[in-house]
PDB file with SEQRES, HELIX, SHEET and CRYST1 records, atoms N, CA, C and O in Angstrom:
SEQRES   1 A   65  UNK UNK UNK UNK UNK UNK UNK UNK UNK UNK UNK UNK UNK          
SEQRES   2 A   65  UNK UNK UNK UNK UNK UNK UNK UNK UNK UNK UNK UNK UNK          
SEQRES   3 A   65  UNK UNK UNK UNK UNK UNK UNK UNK UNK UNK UNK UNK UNK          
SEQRES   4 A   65  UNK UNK UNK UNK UNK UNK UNK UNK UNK UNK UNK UNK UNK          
SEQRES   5 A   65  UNK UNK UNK UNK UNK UNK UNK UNK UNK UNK UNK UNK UNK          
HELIX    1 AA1 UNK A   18  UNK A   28  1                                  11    
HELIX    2 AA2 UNK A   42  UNK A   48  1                                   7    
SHEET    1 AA1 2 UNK A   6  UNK A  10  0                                        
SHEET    2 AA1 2 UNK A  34  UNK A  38  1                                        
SHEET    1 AA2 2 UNK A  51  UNK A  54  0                                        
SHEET    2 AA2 2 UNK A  61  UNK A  64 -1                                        
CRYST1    1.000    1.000    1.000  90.00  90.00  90.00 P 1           1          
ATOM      1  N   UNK A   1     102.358 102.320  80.091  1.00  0.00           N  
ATOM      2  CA  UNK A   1     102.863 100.987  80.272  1.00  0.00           C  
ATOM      3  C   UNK A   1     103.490 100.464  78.976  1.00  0.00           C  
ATOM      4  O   UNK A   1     103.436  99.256  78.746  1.00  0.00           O  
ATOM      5  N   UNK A   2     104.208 101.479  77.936  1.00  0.00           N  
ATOM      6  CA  UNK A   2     103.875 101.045  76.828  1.00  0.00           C  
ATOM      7  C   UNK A   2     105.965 100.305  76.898  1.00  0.00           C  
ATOM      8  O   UNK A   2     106.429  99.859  75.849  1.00  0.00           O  
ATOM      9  N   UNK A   3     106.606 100.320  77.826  1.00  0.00           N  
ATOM     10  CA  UNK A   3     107.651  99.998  78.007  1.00  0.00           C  
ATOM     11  C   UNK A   3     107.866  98.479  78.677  1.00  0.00           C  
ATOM     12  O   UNK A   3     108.976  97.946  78.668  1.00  0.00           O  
ATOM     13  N   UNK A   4     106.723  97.857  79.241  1.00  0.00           N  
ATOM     14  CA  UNK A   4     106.928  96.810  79.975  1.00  0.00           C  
ATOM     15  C   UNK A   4     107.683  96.765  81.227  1.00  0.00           C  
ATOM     16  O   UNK A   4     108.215  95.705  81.556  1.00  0.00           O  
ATOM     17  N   UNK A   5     107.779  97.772  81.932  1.00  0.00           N  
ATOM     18  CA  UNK A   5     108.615  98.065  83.227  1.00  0.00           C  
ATOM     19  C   UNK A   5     106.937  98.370  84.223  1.00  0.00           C  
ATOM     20  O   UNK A   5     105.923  99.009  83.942  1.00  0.00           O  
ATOM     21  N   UNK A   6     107.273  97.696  85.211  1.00  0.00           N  
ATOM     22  CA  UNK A   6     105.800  97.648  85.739  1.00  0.00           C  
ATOM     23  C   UNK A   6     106.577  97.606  87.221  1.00  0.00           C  
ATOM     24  O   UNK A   6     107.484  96.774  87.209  1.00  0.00           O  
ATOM     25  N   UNK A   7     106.412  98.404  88.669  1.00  0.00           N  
ATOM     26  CA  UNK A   7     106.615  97.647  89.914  1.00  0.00           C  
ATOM     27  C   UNK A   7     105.211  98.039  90.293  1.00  0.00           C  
ATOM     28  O   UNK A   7     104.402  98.838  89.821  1.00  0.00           O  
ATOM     29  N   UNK A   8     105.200  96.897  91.680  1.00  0.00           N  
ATOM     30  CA  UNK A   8     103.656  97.018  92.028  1.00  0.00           C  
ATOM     31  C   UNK A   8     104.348  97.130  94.068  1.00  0.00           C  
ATOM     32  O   UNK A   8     105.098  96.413  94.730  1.00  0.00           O  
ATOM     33  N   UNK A   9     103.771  98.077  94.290  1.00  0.00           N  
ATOM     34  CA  UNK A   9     104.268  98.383  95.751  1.00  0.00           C  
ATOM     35  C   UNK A   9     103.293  98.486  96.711  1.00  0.00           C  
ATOM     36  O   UNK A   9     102.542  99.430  96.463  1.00  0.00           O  
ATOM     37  N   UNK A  10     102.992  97.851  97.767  1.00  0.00           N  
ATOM     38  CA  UNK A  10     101.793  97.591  98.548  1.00  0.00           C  
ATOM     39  C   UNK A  10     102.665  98.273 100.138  1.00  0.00           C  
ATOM     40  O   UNK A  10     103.656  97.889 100.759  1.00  0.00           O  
ATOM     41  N   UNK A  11     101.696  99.430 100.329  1.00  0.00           N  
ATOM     42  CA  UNK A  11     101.865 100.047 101.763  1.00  0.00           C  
ATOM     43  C   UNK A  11     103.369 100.875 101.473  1.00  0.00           C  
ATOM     44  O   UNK A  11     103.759 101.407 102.512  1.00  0.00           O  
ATOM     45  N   UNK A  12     104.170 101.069 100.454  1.00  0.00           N  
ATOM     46  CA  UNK A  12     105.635 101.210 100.417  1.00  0.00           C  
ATOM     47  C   UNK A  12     106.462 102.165 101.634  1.00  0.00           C  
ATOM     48  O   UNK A  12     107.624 101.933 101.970  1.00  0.00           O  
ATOM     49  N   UNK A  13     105.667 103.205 102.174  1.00  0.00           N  
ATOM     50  CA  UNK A  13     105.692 103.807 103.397  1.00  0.00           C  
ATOM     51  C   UNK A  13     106.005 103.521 104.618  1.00  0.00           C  
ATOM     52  O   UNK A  13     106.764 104.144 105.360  1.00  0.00           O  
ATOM     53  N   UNK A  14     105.519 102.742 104.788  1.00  0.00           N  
ATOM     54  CA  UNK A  14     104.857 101.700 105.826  1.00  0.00           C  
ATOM     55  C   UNK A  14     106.481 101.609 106.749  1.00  0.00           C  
ATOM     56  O   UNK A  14     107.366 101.154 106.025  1.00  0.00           O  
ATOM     57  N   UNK A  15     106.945 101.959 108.153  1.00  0.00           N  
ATOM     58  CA  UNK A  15     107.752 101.988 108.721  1.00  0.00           C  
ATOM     59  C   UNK A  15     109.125 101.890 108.149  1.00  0.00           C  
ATOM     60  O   UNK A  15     109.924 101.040 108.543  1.00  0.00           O  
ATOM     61  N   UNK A  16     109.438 102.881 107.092  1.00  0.00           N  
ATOM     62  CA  UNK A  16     110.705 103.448 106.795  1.00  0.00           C  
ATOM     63  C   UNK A  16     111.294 104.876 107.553  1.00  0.00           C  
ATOM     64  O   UNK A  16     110.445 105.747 107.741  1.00  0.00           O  
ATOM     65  N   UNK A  17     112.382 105.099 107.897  1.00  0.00           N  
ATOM     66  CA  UNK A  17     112.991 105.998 108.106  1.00  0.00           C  
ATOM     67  C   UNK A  17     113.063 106.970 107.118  1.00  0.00           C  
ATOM     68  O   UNK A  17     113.010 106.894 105.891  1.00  0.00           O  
ATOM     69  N   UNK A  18     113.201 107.935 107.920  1.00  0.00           N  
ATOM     70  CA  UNK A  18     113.183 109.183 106.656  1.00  0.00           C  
ATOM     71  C   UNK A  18     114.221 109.349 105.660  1.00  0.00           C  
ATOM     72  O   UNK A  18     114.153 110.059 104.656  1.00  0.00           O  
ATOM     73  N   UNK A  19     115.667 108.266 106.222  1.00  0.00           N  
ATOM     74  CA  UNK A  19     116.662 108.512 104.739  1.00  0.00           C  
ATOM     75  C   UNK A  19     115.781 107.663 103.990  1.00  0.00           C  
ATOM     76  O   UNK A  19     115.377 108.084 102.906  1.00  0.00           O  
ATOM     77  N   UNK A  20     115.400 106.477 104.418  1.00  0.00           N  
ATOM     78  CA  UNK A  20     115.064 105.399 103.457  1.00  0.00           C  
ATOM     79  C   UNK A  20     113.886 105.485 102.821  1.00  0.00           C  
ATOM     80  O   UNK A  20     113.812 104.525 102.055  1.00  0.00           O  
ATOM     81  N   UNK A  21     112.382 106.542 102.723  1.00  0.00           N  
ATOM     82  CA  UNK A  21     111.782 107.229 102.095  1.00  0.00           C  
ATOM     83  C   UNK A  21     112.297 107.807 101.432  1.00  0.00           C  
ATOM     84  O   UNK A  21     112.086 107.549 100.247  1.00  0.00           O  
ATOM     85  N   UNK A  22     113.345 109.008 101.773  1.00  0.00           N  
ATOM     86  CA  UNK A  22     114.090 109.402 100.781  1.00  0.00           C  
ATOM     87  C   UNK A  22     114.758 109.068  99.213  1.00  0.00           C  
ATOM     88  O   UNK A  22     114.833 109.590  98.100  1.00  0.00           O  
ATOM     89  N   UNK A  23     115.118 108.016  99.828  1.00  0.00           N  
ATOM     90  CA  UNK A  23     116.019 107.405  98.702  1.00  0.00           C  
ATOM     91  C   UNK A  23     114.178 106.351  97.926  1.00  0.00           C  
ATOM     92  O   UNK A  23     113.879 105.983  96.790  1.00  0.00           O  
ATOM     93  N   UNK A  24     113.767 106.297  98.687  1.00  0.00           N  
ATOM     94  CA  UNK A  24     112.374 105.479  97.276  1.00  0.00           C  
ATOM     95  C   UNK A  24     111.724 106.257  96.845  1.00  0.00           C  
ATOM     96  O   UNK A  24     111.168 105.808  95.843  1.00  0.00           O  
ATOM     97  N   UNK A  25     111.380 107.528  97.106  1.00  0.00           N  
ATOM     98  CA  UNK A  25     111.158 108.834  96.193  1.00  0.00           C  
ATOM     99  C   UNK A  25     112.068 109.314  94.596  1.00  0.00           C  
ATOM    100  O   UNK A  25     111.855 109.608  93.420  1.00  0.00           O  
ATOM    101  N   UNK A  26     113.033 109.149  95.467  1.00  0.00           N  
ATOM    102  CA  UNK A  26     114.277 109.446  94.577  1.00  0.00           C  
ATOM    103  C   UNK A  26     114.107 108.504  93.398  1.00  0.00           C  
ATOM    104  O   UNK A  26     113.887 108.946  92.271  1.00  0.00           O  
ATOM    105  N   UNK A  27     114.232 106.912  93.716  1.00  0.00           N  
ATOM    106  CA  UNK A  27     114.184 105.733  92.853  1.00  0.00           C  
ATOM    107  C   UNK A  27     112.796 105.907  92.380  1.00  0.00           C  
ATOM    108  O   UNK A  27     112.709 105.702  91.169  1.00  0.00           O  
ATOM    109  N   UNK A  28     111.849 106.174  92.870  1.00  0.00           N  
ATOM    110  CA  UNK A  28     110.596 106.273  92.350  1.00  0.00           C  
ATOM    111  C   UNK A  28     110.577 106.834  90.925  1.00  0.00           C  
ATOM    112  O   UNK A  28     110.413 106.276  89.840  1.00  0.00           O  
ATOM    113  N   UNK A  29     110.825 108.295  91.312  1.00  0.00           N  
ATOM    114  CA  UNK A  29     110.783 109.671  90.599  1.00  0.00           C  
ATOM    115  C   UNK A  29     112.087 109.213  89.061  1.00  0.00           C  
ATOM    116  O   UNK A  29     112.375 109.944  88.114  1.00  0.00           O  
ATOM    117  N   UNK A  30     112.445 108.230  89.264  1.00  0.00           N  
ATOM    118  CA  UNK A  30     113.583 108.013  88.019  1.00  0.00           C  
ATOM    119  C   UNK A  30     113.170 106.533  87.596  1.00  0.00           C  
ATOM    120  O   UNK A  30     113.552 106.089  86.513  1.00  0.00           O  
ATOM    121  N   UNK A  31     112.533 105.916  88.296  1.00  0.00           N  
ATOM    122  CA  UNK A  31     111.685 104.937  87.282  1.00  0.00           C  
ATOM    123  C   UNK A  31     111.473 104.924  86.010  1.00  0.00           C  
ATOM    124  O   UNK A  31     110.280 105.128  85.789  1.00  0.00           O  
ATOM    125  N   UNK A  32     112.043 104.787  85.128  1.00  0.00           N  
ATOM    126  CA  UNK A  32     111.183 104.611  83.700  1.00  0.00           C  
ATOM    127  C   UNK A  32     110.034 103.860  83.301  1.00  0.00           C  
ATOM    128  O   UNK A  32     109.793 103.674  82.108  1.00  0.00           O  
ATOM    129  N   UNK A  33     109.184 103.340  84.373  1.00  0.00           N  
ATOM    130  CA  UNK A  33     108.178 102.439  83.561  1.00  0.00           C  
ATOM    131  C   UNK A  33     107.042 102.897  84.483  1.00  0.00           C  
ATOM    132  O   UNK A  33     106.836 104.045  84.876  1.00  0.00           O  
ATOM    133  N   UNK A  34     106.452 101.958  84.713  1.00  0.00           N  
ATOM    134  CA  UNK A  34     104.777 102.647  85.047  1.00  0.00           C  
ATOM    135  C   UNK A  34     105.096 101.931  87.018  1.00  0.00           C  
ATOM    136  O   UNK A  34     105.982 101.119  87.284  1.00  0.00           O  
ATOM    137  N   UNK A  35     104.233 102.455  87.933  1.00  0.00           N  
ATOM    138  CA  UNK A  35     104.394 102.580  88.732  1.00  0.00           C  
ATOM    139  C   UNK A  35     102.768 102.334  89.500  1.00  0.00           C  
ATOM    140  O   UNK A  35     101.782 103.044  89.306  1.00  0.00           O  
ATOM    141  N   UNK A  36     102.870 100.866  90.591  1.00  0.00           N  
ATOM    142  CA  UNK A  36     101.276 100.873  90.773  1.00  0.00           C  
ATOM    143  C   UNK A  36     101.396 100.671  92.208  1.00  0.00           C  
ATOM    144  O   UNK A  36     102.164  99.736  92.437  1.00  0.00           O  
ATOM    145  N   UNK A  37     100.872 101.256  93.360  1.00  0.00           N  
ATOM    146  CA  UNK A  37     100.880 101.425  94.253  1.00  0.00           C  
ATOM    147  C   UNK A  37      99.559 101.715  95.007  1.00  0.00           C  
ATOM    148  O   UNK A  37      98.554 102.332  94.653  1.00  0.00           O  
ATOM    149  N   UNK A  38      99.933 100.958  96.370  1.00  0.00           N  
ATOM    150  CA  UNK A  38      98.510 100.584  97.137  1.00  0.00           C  
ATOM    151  C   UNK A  38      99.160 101.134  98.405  1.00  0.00           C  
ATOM    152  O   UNK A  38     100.145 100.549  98.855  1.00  0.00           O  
ATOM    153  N   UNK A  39      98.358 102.934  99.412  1.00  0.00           N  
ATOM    154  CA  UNK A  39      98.566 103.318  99.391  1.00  0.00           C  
ATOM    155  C   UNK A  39      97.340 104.092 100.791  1.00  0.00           C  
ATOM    156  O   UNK A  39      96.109 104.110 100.783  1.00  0.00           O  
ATOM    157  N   UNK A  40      98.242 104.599 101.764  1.00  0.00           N  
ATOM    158  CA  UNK A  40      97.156 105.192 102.523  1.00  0.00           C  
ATOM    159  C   UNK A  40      97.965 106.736 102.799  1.00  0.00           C  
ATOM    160  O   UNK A  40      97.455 107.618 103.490  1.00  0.00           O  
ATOM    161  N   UNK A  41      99.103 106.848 102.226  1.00  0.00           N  
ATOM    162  CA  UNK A  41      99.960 108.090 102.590  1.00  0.00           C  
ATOM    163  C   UNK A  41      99.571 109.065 101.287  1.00  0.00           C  
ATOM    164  O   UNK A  41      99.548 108.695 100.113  1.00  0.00           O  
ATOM    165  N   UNK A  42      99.385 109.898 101.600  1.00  0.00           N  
ATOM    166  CA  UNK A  42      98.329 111.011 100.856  1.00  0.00           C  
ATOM    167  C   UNK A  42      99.866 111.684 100.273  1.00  0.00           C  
ATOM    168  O   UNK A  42     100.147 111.808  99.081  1.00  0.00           O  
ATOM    169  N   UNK A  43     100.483 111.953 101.081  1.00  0.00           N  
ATOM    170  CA  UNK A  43     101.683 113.353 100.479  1.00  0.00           C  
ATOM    171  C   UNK A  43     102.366 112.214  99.915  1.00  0.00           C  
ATOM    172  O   UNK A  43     102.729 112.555  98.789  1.00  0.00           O  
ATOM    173  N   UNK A  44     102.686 111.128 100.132  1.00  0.00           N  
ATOM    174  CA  UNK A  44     103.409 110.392  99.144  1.00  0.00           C  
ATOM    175  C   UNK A  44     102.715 110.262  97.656  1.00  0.00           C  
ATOM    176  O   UNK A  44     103.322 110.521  96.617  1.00  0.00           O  
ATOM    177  N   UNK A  45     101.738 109.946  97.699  1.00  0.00           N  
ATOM    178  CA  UNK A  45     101.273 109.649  96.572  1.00  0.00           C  
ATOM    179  C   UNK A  45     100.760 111.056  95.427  1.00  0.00           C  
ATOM    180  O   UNK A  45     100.640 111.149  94.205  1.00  0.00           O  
ATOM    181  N   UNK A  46     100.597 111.839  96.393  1.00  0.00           N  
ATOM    182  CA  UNK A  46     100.603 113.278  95.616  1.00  0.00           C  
ATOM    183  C   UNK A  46     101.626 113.989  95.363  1.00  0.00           C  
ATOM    184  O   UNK A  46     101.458 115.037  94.739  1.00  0.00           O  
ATOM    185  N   UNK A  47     103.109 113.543  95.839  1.00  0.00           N  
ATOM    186  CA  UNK A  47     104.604 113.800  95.741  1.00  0.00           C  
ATOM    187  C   UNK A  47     105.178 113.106  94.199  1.00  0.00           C  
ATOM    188  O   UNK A  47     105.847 113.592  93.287  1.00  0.00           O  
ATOM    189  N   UNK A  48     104.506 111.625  94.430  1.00  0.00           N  
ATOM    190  CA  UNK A  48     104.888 111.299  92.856  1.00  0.00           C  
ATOM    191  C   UNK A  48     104.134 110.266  91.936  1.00  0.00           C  
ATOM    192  O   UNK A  48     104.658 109.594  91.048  1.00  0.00           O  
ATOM    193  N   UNK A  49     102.685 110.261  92.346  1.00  0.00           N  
ATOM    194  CA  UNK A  49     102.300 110.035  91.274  1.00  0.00           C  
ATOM    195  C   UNK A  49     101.353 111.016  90.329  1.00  0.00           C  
ATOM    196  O   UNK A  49     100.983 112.114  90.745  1.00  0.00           O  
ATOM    197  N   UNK A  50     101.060 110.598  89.242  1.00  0.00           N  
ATOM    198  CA  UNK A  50     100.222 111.478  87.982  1.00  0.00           C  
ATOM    199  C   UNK A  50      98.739 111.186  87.543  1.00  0.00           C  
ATOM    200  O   UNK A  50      97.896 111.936  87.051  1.00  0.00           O  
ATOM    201  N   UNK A  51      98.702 110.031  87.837  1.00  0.00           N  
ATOM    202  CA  UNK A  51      97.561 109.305  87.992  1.00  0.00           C  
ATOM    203  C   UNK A  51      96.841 108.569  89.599  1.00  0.00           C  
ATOM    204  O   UNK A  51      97.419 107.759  90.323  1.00  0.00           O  
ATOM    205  N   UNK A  52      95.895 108.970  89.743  1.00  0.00           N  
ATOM    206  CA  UNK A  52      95.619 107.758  91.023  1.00  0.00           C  
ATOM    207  C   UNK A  52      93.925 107.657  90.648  1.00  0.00           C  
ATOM    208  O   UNK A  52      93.002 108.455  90.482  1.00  0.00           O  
ATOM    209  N   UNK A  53      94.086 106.445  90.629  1.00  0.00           N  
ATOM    210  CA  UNK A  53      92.956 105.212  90.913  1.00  0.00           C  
ATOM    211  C   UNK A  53      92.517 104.901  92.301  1.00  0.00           C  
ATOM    212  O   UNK A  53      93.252 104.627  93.250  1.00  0.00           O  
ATOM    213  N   UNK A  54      91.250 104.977  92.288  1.00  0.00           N  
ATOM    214  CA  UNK A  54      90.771 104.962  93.902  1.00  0.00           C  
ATOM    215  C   UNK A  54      89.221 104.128  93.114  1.00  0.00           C  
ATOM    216  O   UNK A  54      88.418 104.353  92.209  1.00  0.00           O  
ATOM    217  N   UNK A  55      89.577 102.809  94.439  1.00  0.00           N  
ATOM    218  CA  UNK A  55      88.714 102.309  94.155  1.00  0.00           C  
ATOM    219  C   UNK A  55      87.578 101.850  95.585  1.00  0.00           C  
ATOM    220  O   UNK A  55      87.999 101.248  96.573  1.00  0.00           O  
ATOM    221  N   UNK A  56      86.314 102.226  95.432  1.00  0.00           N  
ATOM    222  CA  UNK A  56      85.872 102.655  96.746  1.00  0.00           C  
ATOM    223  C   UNK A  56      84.033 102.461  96.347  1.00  0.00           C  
ATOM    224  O   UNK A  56      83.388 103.192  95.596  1.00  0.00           O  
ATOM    225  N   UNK A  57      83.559 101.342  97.063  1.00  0.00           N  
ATOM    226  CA  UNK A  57      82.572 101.009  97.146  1.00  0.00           C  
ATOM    227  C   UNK A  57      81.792 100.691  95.432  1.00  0.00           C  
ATOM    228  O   UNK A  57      80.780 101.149  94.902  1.00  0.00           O  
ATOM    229  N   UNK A  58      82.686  99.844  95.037  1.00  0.00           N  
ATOM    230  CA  UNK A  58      82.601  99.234  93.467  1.00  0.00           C  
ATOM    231  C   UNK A  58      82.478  99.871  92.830  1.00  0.00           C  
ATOM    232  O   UNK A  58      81.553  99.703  92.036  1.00  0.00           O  
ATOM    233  N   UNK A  59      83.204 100.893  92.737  1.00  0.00           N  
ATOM    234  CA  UNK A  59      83.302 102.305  91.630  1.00  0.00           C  
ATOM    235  C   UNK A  59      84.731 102.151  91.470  1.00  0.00           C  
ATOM    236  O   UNK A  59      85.252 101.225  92.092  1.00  0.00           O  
ATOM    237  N   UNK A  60      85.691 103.129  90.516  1.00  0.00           N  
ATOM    238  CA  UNK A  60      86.846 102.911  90.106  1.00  0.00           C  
ATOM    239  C   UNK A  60      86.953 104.653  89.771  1.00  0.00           C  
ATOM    240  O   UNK A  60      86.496 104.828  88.641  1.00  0.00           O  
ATOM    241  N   UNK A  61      87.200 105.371  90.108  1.00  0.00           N  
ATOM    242  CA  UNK A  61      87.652 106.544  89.708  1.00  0.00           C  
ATOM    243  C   UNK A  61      88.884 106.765  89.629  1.00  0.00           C  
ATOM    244  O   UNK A  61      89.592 106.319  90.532  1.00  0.00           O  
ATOM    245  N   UNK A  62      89.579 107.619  88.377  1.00  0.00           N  
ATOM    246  CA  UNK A  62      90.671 107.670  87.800  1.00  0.00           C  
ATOM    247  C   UNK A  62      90.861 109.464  88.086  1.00  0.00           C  
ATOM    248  O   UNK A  62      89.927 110.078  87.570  1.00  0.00           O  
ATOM    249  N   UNK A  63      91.927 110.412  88.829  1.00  0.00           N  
ATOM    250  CA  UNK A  63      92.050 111.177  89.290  1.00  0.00           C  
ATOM    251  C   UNK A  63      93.379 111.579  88.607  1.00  0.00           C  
ATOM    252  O   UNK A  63      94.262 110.730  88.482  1.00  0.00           O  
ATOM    253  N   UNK A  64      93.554 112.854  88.156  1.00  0.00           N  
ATOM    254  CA  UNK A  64      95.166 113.384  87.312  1.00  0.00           C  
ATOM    255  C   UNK A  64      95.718 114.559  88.302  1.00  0.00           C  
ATOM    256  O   UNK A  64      95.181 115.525  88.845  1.00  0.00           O  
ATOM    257  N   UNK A  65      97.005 114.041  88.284  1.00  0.00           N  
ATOM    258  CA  UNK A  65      97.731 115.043  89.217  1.00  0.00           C  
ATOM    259  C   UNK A  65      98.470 114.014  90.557  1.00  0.00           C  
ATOM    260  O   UNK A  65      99.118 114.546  91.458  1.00  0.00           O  
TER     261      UNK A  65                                                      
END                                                                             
């Protein structure tokens, strides 16, 4: 986060067409700043993020890859 570019995306999946996934992968993946997303799509989030945070019965686990 050390750039100040922050988006915060809730469900981002969530009834897009497959160009229009497309193209927010794309924009995703060329983001320069940090990227925080709330999230029930598994291959999305293992497609492009590096970090995931899962937070689940007042625990906070931090997961790489």
């Amino acid at each position: 986060m050390s750039n100040g570019l922050i988006v915060l995306l809730d469900e981002p999946t969530n009834h897009l067409d497959t160009e229009s996934l497309e193209w927010l992968e794309s924009w995703l993946l060329n983001f320069p700043g940090t990227i925080i997303v709330i999230s029930h799509d598994r291959y999305f989030m293992d497609k492009l993020m590096t970090q995931i945070a899962e937070l689940a019965h007042q625990r906070l686990t931090i997961y790489q890859g």
